[in-house]
PDB file with one MODEL, atoms N, CA, C and O in Angstrom:
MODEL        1
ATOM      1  N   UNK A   1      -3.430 -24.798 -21.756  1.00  0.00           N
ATOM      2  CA  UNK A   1      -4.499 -24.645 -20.797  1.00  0.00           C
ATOM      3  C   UNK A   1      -4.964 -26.007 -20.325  1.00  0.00           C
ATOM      4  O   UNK A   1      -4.709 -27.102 -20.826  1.00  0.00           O
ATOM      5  N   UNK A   2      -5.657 -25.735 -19.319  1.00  0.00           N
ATOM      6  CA  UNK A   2      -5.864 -27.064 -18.683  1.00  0.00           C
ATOM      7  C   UNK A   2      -7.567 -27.027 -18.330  1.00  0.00           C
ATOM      8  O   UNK A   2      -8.185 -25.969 -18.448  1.00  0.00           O
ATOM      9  N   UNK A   3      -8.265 -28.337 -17.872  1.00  0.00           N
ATOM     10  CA  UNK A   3      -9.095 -28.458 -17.102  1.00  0.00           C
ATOM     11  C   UNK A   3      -9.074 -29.009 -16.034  1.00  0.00           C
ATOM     12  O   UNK A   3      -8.841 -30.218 -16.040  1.00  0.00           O
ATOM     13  N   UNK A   4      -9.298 -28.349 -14.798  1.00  0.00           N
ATOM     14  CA  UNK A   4      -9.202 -28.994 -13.451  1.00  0.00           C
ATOM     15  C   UNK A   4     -10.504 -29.344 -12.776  1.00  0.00           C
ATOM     16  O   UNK A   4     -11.213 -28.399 -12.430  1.00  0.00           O
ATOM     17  N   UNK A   5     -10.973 -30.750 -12.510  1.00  0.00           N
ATOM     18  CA  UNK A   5     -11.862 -31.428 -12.041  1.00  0.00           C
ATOM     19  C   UNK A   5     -12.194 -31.389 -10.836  1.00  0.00           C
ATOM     20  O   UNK A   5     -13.079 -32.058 -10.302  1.00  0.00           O
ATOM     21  N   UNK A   6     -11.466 -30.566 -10.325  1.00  0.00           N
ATOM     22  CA  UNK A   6     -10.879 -30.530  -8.527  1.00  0.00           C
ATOM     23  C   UNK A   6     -11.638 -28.551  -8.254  1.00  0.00           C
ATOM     24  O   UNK A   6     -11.858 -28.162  -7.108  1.00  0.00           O
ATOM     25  N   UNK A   7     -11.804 -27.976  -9.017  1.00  0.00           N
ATOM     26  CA  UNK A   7     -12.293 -26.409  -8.593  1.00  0.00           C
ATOM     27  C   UNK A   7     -13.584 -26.411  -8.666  1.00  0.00           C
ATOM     28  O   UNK A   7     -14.304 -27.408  -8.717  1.00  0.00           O
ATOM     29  N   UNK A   8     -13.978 -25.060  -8.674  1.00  0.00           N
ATOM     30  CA  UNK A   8     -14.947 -24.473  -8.576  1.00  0.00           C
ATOM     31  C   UNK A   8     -15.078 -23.858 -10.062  1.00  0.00           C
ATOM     32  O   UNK A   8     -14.306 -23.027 -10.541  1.00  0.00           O
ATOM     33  N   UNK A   9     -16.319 -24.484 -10.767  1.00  0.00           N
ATOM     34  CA  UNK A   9     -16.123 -23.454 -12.280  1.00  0.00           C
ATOM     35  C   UNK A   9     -15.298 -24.800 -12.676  1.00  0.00           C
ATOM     36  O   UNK A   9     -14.280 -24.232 -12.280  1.00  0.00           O
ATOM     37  N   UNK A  10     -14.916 -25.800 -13.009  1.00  0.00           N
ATOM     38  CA  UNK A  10     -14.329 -26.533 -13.669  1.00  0.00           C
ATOM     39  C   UNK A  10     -14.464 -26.795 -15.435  1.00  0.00           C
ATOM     40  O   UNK A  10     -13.945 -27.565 -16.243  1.00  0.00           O
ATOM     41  N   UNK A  11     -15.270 -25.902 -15.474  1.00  0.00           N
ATOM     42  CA  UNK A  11     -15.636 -26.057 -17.048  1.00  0.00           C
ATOM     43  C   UNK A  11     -14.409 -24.481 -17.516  1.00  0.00           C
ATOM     44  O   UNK A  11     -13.724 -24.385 -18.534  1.00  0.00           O
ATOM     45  N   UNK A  12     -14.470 -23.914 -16.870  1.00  0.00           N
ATOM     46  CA  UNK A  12     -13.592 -22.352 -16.985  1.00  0.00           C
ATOM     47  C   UNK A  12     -11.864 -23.347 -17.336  1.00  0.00           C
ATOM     48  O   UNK A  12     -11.414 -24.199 -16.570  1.00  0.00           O
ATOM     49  N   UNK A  13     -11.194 -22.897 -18.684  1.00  0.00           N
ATOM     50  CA  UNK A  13      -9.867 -23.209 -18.721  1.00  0.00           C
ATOM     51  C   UNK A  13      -8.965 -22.230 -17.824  1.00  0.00           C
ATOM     52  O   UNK A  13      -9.395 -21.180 -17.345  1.00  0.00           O
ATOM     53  N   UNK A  14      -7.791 -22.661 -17.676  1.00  0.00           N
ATOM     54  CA  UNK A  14      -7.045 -21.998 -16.799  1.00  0.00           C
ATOM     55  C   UNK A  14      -5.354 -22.293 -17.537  1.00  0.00           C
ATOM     56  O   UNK A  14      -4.828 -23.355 -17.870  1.00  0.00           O
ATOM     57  N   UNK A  15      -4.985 -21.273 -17.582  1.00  0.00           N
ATOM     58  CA  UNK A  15      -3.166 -21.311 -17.638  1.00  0.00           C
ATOM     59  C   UNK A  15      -2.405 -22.467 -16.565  1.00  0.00           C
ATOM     60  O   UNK A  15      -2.711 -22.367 -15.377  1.00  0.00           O
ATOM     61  N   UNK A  16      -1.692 -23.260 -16.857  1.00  0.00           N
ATOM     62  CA  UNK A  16      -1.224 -23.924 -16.066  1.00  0.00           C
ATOM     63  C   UNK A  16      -0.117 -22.845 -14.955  1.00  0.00           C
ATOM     64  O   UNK A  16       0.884 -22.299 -15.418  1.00  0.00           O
ATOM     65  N   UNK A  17      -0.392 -22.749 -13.996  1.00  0.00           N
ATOM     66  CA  UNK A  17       0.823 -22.274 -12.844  1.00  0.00           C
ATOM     67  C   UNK A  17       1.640 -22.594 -12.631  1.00  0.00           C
ATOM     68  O   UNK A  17       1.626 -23.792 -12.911  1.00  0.00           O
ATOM     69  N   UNK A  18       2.891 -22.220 -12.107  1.00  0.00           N
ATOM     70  CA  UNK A  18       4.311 -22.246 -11.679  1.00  0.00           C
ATOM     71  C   UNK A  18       3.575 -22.871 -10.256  1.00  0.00           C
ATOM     72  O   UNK A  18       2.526 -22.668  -9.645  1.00  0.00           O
ATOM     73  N   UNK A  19       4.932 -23.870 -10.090  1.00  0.00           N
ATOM     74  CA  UNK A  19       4.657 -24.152  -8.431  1.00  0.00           C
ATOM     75  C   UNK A  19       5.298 -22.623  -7.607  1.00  0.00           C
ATOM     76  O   UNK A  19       6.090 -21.731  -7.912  1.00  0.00           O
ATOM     77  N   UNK A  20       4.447 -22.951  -6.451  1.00  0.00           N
ATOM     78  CA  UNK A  20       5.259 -21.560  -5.318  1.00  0.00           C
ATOM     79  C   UNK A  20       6.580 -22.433  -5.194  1.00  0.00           C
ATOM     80  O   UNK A  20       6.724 -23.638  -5.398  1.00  0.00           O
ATOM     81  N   UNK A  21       7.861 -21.099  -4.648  1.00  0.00           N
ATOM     82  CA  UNK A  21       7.204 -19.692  -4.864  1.00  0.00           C
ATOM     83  C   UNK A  21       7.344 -19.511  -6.531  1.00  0.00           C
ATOM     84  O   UNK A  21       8.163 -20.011  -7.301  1.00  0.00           O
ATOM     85  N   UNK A  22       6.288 -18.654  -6.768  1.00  0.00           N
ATOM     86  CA  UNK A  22       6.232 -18.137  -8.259  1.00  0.00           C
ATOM     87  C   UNK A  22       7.400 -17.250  -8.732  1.00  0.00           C
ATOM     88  O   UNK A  22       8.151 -16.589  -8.014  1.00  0.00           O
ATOM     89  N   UNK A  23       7.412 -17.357 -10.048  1.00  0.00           N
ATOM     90  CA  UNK A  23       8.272 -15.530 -10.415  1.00  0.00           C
ATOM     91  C   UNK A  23       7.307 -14.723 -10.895  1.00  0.00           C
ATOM     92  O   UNK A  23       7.351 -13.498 -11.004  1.00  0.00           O
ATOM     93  N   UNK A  24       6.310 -15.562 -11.215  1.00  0.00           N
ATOM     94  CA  UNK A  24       5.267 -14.225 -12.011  1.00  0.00           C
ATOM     95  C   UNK A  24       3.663 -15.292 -12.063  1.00  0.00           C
ATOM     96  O   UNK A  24       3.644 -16.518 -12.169  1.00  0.00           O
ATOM     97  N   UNK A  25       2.556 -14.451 -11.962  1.00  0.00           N
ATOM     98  CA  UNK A  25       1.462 -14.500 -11.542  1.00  0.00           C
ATOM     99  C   UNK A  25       0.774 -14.533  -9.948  1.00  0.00           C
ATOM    100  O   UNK A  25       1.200 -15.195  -9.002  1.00  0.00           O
ATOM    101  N   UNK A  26       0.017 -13.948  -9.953  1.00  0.00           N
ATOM    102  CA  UNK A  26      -0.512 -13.680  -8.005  1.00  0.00           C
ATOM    103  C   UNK A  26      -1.938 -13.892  -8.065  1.00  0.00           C
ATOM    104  O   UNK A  26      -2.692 -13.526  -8.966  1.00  0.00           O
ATOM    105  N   UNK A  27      -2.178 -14.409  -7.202  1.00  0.00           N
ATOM    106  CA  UNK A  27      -3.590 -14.563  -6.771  1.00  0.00           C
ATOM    107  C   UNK A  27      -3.843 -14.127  -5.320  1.00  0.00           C
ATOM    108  O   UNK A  27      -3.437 -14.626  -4.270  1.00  0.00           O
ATOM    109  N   UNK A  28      -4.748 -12.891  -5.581  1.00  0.00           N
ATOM    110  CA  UNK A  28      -4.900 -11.950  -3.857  1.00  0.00           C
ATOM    111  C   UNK A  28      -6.255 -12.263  -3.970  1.00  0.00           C
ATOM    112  O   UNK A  28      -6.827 -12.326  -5.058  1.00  0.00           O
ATOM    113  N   UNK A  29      -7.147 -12.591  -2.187  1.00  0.00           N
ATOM    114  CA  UNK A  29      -8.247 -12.202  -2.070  1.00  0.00           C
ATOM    115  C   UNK A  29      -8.122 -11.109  -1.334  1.00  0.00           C
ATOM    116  O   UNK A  29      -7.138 -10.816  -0.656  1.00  0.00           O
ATOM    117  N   UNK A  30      -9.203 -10.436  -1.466  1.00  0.00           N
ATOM    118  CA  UNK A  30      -9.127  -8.637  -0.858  1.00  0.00           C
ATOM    119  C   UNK A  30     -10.808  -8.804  -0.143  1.00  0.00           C
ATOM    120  O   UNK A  30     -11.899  -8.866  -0.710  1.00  0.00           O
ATOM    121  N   UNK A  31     -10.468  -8.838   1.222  1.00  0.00           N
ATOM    122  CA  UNK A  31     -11.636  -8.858   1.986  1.00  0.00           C
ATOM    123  C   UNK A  31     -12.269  -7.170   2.423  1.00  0.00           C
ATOM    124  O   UNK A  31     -11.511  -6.248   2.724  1.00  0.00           O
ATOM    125  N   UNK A  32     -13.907  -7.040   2.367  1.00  0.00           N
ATOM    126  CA  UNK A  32     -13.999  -5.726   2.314  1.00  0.00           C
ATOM    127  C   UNK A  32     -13.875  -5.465   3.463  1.00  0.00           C
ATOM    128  O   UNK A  32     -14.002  -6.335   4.325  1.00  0.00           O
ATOM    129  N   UNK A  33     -13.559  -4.022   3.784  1.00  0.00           N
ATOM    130  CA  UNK A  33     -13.187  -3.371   5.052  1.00  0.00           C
ATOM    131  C   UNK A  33     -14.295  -3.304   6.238  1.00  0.00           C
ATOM    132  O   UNK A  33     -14.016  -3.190   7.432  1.00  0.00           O
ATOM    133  N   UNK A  34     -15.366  -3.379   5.791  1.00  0.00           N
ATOM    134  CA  UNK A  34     -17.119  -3.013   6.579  1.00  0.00           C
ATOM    135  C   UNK A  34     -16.677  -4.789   6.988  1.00  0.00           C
ATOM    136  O   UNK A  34     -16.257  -4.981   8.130  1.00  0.00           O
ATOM    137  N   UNK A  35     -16.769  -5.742   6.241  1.00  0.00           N
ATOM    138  CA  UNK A  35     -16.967  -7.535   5.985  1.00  0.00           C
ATOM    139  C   UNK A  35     -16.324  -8.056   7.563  1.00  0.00           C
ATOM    140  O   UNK A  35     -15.146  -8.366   7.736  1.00  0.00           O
ATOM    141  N   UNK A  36     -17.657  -8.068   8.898  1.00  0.00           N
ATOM    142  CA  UNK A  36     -16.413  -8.883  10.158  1.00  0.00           C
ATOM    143  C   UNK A  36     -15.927 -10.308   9.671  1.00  0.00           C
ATOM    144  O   UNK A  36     -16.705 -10.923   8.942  1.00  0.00           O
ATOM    145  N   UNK A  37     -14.927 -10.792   9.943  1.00  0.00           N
ATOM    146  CA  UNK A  37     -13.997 -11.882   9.592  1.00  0.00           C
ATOM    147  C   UNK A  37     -13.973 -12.673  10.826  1.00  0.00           C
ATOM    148  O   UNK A  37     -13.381 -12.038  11.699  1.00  0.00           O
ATOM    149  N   UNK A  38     -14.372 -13.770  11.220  1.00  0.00           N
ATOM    150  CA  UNK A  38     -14.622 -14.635  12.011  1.00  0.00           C
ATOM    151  C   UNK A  38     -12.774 -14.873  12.742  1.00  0.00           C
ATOM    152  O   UNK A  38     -11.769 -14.350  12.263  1.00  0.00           O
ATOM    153  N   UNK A  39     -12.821 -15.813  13.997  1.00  0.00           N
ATOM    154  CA  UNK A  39     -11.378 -16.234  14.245  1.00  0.00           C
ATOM    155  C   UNK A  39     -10.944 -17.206  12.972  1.00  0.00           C
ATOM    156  O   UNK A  39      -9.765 -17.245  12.620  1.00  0.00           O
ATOM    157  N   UNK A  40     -11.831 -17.886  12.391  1.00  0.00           N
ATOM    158  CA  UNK A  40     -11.029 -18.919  11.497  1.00  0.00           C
ATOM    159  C   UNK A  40     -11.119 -18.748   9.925  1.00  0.00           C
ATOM    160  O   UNK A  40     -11.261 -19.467   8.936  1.00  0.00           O
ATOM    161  N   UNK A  41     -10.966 -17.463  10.217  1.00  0.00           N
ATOM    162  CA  UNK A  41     -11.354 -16.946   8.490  1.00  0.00           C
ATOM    163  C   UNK A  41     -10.310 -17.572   7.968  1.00  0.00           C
ATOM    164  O   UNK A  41     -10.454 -18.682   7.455  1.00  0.00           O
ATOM    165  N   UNK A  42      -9.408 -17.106   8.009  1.00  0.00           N
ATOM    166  CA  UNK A  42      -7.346 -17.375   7.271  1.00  0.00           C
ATOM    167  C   UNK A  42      -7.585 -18.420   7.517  1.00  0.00           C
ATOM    168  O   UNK A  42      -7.550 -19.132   6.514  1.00  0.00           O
ATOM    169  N   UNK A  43      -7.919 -19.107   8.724  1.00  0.00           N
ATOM    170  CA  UNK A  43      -7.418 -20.726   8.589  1.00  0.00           C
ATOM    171  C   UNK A  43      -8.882 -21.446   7.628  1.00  0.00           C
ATOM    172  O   UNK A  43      -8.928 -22.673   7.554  1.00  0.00           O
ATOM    173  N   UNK A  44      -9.638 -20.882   7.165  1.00  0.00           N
ATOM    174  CA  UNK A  44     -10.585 -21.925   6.316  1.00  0.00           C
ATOM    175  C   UNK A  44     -10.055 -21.510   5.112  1.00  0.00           C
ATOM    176  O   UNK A  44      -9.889 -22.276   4.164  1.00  0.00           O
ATOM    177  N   UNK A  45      -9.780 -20.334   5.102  1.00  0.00           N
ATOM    178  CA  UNK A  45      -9.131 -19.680   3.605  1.00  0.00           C
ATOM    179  C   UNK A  45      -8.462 -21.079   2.711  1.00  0.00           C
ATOM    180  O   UNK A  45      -8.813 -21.790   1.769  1.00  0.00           O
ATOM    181  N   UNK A  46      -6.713 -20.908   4.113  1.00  0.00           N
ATOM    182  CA  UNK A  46      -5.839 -21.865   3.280  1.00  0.00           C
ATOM    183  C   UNK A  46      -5.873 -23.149   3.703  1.00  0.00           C
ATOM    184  O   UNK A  46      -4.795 -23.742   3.658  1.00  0.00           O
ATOM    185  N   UNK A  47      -6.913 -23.801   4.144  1.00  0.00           N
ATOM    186  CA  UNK A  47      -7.103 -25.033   4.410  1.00  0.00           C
ATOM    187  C   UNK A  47      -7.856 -25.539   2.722  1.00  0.00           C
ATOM    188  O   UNK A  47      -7.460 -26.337   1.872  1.00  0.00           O
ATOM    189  N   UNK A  48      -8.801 -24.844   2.776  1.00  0.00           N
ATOM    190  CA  UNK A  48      -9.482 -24.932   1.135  1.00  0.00           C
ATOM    191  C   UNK A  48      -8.859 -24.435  -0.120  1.00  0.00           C
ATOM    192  O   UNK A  48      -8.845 -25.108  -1.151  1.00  0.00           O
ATOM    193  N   UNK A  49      -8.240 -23.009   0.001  1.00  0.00           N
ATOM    194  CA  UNK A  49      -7.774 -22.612  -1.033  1.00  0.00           C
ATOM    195  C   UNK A  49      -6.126 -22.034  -1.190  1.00  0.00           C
ATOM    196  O   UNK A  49      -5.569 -21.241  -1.950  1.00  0.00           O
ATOM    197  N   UNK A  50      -5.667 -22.943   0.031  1.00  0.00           N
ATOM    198  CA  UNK A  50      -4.302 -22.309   0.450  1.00  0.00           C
ATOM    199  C   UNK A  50      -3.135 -22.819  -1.257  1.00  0.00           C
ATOM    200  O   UNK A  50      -2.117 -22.223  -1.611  1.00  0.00           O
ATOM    201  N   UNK A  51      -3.755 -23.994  -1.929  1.00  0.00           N
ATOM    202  CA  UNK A  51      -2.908 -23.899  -2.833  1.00  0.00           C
ATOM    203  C   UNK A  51      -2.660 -22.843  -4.473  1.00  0.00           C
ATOM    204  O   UNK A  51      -1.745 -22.888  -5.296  1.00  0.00           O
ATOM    205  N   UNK A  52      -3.844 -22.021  -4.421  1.00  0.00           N
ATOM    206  CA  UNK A  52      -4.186 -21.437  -5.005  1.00  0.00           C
ATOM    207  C   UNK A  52      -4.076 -20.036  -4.260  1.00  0.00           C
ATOM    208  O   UNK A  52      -4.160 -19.092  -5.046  1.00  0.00           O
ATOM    209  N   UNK A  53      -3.904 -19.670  -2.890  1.00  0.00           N
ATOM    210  CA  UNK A  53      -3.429 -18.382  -3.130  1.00  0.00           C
ATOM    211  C   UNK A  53      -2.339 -17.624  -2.374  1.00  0.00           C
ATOM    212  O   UNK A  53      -1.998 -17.904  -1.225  1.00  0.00           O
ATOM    213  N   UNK A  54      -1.723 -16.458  -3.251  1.00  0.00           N
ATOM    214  CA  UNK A  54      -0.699 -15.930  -2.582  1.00  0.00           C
ATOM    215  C   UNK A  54      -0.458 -14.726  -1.793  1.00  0.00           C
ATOM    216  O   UNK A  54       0.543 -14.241  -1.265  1.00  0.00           O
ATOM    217  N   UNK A  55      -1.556 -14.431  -1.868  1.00  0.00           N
ATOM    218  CA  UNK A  55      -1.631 -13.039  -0.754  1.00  0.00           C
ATOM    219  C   UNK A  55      -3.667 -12.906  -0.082  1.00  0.00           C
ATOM    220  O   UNK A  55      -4.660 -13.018  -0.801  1.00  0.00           O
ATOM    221  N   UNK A  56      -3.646 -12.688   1.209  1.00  0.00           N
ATOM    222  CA  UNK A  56      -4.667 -12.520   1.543  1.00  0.00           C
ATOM    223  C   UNK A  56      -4.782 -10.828   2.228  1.00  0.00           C
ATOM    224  O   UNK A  56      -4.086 -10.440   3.167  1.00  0.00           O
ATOM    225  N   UNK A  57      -5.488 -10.254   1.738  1.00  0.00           N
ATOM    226  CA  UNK A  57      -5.276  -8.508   2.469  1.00  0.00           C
ATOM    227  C   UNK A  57      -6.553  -8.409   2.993  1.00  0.00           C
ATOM    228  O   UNK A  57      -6.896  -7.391   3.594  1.00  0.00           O
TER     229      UNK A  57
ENDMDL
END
């Protein structure tokens, strides 16, 4: 496990990750269906958290 100085919650340990593409572990955000989503939603997403995730629905 690691500590990363660079997140959010940095005191929280974490499993070290496979670089993409992965064979195993996923990280989805799931936006709610009611929730309007601006034009630059996706692009602030993976501008900030694009290395950390692999599916946005």
């Amino acid at each position: 496990m690691k500590e990363n100085q660079n997140q959010a919650f940095n005191f929280i340990q974490m499993n070290e990750r496979q670089p993409k593409p992965r064979t195993q572990g996923v990280t989805e955000i799931r936006g709610s269906y009611y929730t309007p989503m601006g034009k630059r939603y996706l692009e602030d997403i993976l501008e900030t958290m694009g290395a950390y995730v692999d599916s946005v629905k």
